[in-house]
MDAnalysis code that builds the backbone (N, CA, C; Angstrom):
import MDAnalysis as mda
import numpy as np

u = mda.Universe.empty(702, n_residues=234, atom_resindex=np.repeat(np.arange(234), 3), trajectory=True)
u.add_TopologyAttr("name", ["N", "CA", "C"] * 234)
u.add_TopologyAttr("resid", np.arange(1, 235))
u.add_TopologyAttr("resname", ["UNK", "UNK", "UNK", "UNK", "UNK", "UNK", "UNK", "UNK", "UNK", "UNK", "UNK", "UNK", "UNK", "UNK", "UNK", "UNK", "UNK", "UNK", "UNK", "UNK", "UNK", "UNK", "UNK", "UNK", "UNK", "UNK", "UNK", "UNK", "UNK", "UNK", "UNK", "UNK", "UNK", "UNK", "UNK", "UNK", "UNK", "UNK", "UNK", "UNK", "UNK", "UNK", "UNK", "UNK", "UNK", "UNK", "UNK", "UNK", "UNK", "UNK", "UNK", "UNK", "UNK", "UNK", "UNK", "UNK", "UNK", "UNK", "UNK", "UNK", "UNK", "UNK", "UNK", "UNK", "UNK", "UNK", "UNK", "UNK", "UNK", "UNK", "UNK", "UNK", "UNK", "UNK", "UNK", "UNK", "UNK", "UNK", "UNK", "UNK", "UNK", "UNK", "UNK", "UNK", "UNK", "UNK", "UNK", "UNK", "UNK", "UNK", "UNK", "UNK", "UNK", "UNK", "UNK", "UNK", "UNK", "UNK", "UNK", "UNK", "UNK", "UNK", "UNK", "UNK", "UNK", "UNK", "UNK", "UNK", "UNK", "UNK", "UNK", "UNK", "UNK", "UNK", "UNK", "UNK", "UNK", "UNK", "UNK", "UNK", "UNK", "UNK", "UNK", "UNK", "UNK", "UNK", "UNK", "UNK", "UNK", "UNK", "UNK", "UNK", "UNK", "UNK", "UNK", "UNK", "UNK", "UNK", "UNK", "UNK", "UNK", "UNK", "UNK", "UNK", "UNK", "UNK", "UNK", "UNK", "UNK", "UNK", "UNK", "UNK", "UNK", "UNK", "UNK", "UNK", "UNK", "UNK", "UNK", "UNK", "UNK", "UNK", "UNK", "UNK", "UNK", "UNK", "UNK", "UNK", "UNK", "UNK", "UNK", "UNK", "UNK", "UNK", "UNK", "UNK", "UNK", "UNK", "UNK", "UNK", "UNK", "UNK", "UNK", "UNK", "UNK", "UNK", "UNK", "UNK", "UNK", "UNK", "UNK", "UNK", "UNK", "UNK", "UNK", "UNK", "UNK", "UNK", "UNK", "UNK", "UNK", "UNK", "UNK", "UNK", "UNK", "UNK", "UNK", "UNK", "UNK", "UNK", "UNK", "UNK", "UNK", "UNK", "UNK", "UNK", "UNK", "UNK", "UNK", "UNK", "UNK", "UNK", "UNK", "UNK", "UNK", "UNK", "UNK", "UNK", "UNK", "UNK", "UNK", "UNK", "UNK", "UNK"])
u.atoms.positions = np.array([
    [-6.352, -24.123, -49.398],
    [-5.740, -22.797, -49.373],
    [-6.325, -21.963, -48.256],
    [-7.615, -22.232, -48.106],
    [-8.598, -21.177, -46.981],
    [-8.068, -21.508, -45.832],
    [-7.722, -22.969, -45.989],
    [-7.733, -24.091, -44.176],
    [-5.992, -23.178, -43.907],
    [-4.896, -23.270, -45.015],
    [-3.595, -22.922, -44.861],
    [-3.689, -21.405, -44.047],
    [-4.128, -20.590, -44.855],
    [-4.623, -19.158, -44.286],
    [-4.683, -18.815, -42.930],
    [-5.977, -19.390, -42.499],
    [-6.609, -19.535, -41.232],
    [-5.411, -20.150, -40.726],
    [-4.750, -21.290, -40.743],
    [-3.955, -21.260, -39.296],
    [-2.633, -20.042, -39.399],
    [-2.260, -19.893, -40.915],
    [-1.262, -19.003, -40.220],
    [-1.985, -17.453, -39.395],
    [-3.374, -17.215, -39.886],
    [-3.402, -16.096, -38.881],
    [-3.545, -16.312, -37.634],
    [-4.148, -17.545, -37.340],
    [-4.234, -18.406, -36.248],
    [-2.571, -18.064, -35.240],
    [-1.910, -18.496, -35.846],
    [-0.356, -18.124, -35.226],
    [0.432, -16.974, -34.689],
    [-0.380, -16.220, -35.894],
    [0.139, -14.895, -35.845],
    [-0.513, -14.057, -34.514],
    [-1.857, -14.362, -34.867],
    [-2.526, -13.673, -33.259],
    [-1.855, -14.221, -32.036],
    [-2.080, -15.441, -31.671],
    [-1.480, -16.116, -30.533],
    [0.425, -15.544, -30.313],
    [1.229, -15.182, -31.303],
    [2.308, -14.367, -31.133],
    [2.313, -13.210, -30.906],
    [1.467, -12.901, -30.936],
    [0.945, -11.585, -31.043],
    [0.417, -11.068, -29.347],
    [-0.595, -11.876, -29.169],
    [-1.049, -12.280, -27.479],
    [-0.057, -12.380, -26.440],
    [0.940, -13.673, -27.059],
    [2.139, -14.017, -26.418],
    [3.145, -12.589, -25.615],
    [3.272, -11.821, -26.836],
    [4.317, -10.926, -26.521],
    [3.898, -9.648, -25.613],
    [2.583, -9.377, -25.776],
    [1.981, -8.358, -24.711],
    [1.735, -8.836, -23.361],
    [1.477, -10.611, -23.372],
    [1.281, -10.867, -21.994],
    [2.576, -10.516, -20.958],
    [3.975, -10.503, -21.755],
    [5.124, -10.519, -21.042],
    [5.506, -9.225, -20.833],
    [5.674, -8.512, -19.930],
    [6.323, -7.198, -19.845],
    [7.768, -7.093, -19.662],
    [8.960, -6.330, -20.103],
    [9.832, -6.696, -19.710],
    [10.363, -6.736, -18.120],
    [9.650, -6.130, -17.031],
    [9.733, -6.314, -15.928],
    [9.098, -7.781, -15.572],
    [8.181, -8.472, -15.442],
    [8.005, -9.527, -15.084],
    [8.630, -10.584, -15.269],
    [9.146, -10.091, -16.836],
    [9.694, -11.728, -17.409],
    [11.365, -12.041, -17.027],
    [11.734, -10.396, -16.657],
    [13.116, -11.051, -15.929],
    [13.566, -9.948, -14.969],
    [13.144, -10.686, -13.318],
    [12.426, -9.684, -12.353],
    [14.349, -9.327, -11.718],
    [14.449, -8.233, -11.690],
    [15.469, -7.319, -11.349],
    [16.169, -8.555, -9.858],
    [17.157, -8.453, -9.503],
    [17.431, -9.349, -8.192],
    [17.080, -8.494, -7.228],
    [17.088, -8.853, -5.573],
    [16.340, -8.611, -4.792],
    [17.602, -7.082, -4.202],
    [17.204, -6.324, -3.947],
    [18.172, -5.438, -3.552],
    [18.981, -5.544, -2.438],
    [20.177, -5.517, -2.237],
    [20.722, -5.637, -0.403],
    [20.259, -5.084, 0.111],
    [19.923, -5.849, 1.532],
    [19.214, -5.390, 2.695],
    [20.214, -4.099, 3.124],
    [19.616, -2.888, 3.375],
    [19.970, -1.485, 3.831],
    [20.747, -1.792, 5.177],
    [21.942, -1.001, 5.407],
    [22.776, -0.873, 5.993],
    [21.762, -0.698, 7.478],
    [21.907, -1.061, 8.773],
    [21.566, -1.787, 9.668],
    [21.511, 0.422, 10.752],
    [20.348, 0.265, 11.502],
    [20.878, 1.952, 11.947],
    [21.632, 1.942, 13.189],
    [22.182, 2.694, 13.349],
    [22.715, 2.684, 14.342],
    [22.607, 2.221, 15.838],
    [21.064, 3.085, 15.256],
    [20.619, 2.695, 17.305],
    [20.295, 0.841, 16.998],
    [20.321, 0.239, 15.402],
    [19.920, -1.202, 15.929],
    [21.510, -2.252, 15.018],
    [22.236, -1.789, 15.826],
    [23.436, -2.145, 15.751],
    [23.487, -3.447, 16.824],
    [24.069, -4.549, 15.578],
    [24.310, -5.907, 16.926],
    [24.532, -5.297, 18.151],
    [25.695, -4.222, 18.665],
    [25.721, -4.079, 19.988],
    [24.766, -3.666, 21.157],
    [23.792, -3.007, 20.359],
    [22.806, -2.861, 21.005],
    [21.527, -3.629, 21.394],
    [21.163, -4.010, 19.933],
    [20.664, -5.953, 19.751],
    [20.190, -6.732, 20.596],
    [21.993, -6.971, 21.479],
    [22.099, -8.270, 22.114],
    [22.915, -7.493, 23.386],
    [22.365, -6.405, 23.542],
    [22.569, -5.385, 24.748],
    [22.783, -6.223, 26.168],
    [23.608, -6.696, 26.891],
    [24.258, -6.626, 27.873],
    [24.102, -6.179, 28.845],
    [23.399, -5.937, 30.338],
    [23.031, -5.080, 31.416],
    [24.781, -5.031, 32.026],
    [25.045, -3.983, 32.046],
    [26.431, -3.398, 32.478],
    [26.540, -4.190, 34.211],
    [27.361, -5.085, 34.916],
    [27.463, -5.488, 35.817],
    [27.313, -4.330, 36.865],
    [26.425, -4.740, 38.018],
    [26.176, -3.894, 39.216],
    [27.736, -3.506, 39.643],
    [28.130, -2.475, 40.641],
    [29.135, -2.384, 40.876],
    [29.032, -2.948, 42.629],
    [29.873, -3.634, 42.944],
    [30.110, -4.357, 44.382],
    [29.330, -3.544, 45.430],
    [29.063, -4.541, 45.979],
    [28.179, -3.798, 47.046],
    [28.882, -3.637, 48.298],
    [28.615, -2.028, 48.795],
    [29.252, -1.487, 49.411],
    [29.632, -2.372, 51.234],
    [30.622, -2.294, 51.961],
    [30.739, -3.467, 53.018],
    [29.805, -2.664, 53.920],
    [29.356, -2.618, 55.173],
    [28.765, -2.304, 55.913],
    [29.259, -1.678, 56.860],
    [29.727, -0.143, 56.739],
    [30.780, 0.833, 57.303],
    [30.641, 0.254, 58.778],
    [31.795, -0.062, 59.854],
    [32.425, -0.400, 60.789],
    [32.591, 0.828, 61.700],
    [31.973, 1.370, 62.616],
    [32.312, 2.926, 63.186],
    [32.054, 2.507, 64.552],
    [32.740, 3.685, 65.391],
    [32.548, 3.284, 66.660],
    [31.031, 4.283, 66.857],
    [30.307, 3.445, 67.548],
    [28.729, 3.563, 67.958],
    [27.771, 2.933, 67.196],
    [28.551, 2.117, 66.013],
    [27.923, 0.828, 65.535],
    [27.387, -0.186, 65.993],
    [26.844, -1.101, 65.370],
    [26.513, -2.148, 65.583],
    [26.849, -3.219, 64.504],
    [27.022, -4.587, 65.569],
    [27.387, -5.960, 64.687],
    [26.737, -7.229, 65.676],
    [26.440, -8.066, 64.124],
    [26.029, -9.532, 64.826],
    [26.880, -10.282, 65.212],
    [27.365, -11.003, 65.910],
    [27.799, -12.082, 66.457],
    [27.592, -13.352, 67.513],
    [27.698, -14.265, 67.315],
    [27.124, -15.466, 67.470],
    [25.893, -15.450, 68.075],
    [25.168, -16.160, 68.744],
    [23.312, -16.380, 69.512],
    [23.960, -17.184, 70.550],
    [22.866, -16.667, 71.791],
    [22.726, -17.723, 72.820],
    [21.390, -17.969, 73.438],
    [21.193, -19.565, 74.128],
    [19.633, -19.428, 73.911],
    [18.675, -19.088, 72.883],
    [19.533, -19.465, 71.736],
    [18.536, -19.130, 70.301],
    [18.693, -17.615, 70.039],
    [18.694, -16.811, 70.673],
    [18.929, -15.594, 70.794],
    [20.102, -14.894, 70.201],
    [20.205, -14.091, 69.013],
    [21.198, -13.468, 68.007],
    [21.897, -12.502, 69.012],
    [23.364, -12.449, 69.080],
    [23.642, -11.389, 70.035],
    [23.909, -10.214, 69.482],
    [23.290, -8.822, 69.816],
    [23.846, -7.663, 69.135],
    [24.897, -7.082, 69.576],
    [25.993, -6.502, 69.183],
    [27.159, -6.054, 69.940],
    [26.636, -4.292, 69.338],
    [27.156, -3.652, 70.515],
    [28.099, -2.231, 70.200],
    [29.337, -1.957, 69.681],
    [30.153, -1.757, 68.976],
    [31.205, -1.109, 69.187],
    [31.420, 0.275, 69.741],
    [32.671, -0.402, 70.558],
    [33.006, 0.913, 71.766],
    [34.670, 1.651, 71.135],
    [35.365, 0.825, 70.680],
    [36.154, 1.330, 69.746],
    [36.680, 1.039, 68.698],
    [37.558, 1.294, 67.831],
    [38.852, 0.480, 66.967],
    [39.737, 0.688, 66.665],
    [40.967, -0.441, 66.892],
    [42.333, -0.131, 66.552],
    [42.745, -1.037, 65.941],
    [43.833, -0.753, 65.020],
    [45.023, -1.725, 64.569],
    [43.745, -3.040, 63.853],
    [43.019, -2.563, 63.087],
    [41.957, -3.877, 62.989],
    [40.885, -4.637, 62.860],
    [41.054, -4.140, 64.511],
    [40.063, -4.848, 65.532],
    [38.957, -3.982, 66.267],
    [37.881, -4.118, 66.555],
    [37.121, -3.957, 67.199],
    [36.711, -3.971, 68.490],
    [36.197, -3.356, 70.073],
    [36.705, -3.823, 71.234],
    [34.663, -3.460, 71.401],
    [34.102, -4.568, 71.418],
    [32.740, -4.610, 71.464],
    [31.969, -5.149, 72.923],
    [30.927, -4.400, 73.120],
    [30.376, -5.191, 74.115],
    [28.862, -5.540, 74.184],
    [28.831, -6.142, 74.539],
    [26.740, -6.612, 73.997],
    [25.905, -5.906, 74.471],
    [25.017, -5.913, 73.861],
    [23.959, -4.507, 73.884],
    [23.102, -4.871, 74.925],
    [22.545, -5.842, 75.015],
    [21.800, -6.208, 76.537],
    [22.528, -7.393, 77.272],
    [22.112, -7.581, 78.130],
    [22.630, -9.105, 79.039],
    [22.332, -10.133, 78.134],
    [23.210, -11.382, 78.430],
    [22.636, -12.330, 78.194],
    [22.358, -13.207, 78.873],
    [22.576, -12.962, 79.924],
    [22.492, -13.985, 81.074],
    [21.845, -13.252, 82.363],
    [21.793, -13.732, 83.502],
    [21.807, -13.045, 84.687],
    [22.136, -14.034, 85.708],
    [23.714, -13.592, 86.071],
    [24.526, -14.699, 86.884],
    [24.924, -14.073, 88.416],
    [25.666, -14.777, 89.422],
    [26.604, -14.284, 90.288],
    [27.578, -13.949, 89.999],
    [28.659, -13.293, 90.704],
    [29.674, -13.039, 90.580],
    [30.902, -14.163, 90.641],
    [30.607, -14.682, 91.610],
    [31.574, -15.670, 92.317],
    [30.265, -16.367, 93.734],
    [30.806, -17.851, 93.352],
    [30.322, -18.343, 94.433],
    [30.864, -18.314, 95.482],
    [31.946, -17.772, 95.437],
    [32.645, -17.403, 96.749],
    [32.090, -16.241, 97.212],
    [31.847, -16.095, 98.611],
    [31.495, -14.822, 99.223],
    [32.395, -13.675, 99.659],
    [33.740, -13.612, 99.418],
    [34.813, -13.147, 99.936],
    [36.112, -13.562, 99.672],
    [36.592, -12.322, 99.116],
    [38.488, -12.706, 98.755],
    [38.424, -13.119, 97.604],
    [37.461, -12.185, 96.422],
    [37.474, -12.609, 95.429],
    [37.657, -11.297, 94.441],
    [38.511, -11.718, 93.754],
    [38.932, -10.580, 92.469],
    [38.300, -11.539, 90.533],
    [38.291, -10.570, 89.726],
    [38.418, -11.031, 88.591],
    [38.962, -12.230, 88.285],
    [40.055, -12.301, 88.773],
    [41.250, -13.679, 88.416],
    [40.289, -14.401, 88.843],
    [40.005, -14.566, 89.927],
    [39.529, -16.163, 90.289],
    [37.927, -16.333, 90.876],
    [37.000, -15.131, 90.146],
    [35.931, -15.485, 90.161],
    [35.569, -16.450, 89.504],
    [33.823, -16.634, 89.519],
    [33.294, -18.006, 88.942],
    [33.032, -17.070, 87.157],
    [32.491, -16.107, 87.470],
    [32.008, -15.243, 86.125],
    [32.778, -15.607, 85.116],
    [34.292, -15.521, 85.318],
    [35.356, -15.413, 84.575],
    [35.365, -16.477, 83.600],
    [35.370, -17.486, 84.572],
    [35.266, -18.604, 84.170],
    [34.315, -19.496, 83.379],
    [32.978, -19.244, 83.594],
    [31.977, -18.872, 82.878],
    [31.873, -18.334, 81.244],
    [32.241, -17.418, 81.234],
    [32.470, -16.289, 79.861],
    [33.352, -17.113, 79.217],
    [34.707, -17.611, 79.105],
    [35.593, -17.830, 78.915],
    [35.082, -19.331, 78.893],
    [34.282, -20.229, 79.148],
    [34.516, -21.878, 78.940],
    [32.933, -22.053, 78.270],
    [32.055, -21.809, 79.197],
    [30.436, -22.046, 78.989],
    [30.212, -21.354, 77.341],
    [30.254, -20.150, 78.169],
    [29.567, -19.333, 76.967],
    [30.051, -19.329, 75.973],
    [31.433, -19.260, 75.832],
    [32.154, -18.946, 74.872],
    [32.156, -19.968, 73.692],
    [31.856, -21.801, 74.303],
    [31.500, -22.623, 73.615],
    [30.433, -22.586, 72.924],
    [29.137, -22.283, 74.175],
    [27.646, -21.935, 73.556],
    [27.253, -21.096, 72.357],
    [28.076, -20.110, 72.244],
    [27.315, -18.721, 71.831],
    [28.317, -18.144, 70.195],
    [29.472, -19.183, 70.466],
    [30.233, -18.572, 68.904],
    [30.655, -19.796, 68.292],
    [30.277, -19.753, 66.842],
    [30.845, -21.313, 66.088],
    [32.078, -21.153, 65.624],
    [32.876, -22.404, 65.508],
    [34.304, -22.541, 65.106],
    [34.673, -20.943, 64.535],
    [34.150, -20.677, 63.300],
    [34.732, -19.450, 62.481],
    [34.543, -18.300, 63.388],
    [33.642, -18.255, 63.656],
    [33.323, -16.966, 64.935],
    [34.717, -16.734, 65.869],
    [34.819, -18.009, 66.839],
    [35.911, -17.869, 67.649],
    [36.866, -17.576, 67.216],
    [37.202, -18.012, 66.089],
    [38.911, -17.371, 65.107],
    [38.519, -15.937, 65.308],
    [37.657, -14.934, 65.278],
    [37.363, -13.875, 65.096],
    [38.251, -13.140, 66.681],
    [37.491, -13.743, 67.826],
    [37.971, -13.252, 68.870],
    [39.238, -13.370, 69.395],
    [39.741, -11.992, 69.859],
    [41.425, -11.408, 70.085],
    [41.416, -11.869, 71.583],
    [42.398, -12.881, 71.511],
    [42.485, -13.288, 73.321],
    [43.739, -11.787, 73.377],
    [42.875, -11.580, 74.485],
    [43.585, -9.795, 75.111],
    [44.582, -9.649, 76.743],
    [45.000, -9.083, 76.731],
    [45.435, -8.687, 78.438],
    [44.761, -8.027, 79.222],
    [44.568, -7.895, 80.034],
    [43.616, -7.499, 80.752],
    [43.724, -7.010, 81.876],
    [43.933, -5.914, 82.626],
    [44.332, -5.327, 83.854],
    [43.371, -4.620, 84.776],
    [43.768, -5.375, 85.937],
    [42.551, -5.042, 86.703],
    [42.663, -4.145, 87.467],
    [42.670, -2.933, 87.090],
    [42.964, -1.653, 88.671],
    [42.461, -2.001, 89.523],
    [42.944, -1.764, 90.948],
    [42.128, -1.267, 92.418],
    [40.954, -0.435, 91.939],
    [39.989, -0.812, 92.751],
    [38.766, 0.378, 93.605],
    [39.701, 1.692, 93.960],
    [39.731, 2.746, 93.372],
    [40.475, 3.813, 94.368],
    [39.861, 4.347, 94.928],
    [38.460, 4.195, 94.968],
    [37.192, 4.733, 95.933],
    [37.217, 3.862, 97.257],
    [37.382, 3.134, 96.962],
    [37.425, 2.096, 98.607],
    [38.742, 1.219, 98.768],
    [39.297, 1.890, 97.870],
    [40.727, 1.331, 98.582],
    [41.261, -0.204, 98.768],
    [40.496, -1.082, 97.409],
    [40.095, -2.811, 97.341],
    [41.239, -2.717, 96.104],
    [42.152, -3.998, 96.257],
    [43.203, -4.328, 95.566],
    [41.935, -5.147, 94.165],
    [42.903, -4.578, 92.988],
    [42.057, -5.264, 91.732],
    [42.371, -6.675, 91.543],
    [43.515, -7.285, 92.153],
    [43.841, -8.945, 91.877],
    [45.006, -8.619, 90.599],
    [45.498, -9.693, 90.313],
    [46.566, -9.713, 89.299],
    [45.537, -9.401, 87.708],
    [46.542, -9.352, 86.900],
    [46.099, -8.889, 85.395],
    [45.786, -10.142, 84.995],
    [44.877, -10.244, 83.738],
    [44.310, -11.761, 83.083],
    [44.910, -12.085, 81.844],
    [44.347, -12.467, 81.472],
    [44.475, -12.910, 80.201],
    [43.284, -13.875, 79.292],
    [42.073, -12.968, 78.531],
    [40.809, -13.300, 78.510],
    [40.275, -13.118, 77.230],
    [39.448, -13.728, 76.467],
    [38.910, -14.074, 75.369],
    [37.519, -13.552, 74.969],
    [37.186, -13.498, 76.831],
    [35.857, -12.355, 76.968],
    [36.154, -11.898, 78.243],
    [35.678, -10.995, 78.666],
    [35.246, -10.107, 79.987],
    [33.861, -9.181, 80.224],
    [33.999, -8.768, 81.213],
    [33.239, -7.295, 80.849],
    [34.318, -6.153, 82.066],
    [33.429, -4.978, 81.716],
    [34.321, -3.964, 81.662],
    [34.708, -3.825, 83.437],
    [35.536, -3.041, 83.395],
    [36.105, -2.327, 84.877],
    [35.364, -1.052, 85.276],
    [35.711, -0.296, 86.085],
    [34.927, 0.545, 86.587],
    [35.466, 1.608, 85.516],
    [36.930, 1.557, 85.049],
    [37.401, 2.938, 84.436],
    [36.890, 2.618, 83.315],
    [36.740, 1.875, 82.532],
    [35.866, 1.154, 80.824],
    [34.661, 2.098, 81.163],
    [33.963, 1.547, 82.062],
    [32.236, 1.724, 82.143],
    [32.228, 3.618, 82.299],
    [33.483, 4.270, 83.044],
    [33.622, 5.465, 83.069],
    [33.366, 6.518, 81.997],
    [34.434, 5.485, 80.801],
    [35.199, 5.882, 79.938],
    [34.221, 5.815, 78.504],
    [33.558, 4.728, 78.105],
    [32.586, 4.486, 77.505],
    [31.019, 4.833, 77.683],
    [30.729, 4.752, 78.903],
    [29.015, 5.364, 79.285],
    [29.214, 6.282, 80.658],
    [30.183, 7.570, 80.088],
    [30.095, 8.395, 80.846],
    [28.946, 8.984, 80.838],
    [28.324, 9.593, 79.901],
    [26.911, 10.238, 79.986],
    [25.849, 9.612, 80.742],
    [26.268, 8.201, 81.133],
    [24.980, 7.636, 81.589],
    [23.934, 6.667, 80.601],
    [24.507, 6.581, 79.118],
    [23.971, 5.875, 78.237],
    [24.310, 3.869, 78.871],
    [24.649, 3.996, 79.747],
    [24.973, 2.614, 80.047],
    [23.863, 1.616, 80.196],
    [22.797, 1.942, 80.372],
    [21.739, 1.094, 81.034],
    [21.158, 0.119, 79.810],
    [20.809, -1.355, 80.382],
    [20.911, -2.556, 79.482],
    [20.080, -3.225, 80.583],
    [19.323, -4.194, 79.655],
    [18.161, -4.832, 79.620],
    [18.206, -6.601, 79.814],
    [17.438, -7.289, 80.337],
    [17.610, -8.391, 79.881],
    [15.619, -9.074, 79.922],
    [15.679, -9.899, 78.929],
    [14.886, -10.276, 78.602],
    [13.268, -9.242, 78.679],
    [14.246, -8.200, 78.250],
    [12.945, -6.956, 78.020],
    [13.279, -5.755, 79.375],
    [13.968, -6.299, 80.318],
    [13.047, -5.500, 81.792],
    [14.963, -4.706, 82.257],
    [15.003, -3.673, 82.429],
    [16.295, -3.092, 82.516],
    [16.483, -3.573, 83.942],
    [18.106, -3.541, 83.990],
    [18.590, -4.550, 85.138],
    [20.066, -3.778, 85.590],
    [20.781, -4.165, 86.318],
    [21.880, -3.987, 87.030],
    [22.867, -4.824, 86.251],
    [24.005, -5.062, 86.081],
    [24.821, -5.504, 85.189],
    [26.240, -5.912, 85.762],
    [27.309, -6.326, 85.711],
    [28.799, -6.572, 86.535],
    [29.542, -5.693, 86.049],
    [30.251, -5.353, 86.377],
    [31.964, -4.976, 86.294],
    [32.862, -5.744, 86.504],
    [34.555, -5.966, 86.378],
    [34.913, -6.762, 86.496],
    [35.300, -6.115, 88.088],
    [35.964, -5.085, 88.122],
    [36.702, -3.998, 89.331],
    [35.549, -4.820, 90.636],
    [36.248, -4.590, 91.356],
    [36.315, -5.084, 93.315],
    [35.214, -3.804, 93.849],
    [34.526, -3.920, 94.256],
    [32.982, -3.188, 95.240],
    [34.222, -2.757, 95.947],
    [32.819, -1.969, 97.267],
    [33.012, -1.603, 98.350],
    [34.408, -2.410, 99.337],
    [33.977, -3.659, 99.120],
    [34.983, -4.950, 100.046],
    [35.240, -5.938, 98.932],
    [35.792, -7.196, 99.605],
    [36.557, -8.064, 99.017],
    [35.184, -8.937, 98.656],
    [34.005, -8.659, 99.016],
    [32.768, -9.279, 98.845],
    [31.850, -8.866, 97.852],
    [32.918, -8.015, 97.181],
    [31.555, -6.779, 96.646],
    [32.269, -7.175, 94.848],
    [31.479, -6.267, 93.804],
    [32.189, -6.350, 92.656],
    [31.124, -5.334, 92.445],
    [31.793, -4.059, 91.402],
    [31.406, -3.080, 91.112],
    [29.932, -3.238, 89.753],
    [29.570, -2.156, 89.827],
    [28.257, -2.851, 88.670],
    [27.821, -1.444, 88.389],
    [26.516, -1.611, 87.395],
    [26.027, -0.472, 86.607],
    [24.425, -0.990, 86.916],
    [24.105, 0.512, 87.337],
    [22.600, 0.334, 87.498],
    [21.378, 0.456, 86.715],
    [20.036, 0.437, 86.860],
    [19.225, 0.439, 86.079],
    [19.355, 1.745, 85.007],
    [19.559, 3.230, 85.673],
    [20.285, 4.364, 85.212],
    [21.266, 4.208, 84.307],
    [22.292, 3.253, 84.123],
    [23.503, 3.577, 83.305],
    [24.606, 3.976, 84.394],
    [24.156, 3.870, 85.295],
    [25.248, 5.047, 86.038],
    [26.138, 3.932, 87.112],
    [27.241, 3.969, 86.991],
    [28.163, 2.494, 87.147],
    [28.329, 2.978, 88.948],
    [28.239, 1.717, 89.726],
    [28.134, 1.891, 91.376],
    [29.592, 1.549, 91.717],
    [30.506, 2.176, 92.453],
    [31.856, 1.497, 92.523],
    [31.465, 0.345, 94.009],
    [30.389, 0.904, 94.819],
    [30.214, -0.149, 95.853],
    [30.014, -1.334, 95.344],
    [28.818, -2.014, 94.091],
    [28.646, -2.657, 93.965],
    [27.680, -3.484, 94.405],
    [27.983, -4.424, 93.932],
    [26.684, -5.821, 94.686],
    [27.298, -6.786, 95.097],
    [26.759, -7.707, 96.484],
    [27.286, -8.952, 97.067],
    [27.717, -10.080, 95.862],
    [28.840, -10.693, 95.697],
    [29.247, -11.199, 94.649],
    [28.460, -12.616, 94.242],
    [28.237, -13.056, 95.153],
    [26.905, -13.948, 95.173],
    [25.208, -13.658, 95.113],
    [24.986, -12.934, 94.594],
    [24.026, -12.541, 94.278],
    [23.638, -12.885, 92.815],
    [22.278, -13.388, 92.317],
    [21.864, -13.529, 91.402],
    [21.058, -12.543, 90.869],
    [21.244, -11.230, 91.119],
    [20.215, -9.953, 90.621],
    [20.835, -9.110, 89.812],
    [22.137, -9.406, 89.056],
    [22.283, -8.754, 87.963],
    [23.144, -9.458, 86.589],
    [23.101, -8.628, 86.005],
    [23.113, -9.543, 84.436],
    [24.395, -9.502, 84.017],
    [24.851, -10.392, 82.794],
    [25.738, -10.037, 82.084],
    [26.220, -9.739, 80.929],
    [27.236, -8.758, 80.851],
    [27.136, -7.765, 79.616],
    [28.537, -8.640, 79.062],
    [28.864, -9.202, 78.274],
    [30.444, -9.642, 77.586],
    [30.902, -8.097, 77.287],
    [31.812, -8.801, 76.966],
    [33.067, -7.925, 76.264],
    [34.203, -8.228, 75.123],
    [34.417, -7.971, 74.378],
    [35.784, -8.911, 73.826],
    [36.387, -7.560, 72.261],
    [37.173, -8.024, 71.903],
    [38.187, -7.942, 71.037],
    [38.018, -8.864, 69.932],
    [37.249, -7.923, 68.541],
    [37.252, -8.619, 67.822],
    [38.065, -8.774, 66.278],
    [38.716, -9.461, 65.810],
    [39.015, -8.817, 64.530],
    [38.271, -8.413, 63.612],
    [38.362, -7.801, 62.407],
    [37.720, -7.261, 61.791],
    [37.762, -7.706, 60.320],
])
């Protein structure tokens, strides 16, 4: 009867134990709450934020008293001026010499048409100094050669040229102030024209000054440089 006793109080405590160990929060734990609505500033779109594309980069404004690269000679990058623009195109001429040639190996009875220079610009160089895509660039032009009206020298017939350099009325017309003067390989120099000198021996030129000579220099002479010219598209 004592042994019966003892376990039922035995039971009773341990039920007793049982039911305080459990709280009703532990024993059946609430579910997990939804995750809180997301804030604004951390909204997927912002998240996985996107750098807004640069906007095109601007072309490299084209003005007359500019400057542009075009082709190298002698390793040498050529810088052009622009002197004007129309319909396009560009009518540029190189900022220093690139050469320093004669006029004509002929000494006499020589115009633009059928100097050696011409010929030169137009076959040598023109191969040397611009690659395939380049040359598509250049405007084969017309080309008219006034008389000397200072000395009274016929200009030769009109051309038809891919390069040149200028006439006496260009060099007038473009470096009237005297801004004409151009350099070659550092040291300022004398330069061609296409226009007829003093005589049929002569070809007009621009001096160390800028300041364009209608007499000119003996056309065989190797003491001044050359400046191109051309028509470019744009």
């Amino acid at each position: 009867m004592k042994k019966l006793l003892a376990l039922i109080l035995a039971l009773t405590l341990a039920a007793s134990l049982f039911g305080c160990a459990q709280t009703p929060d532990e024993a059946s734990p609430s579910p997990e709450p939804d995750a809180s609505p997301s804030e604004p500033d951390a909204s997927p779109s912002d998240s996985t934020h996107t750098a807004e594309p640069s906007p095109a980069e601007e072309p490299i404004p084209v003005e007359v008293g500019g400057r542009l690269a075009l082709g190298e000679y002698n390793g040498e990058p050529i810088e052009w001026r622009i002197l004007d623009i129309a319909d396009g195109k560009a009518f540029v001429i190189a900022e220093n010499c690139v050469a320093v040639r004669n006029y004509s190996d002929m000494g006499s009875a020589v115009t633009w048409e059928n100097c050696t220079l011409r010929y030169w610009l137009n076959g040598e160089f023109y191969a040397a100094a611009f690659s395939d895509s380049e040359q598509r660039l250049i405007v084969q032009t017309a080309i008219s050669n006034p008389d000397n009206a200072l000395y009274n020298i016929p200009g030769g017939n009109d051309t038809s040229d891919k390069i040149f350099v200028l006439s006496i009325d260009e060099a007038n017309l473009y470096f009237y102030d005297g801004s004409g003067a151009a350099a070659f390989e550092g040291k300022t120099i004398w330069w061609w024209l296409r226009s007829p000198g003093a005589n049929t021996g002569n070809a007009a030129s621009v001096d160390i000054d800028g300041i364009d000579r209608a007499g000119g220099l003996g056309v065989n002479e190797f003491t001044a440089g050359v400046r191109p010219a051309m028509w470019v598209t744009l």
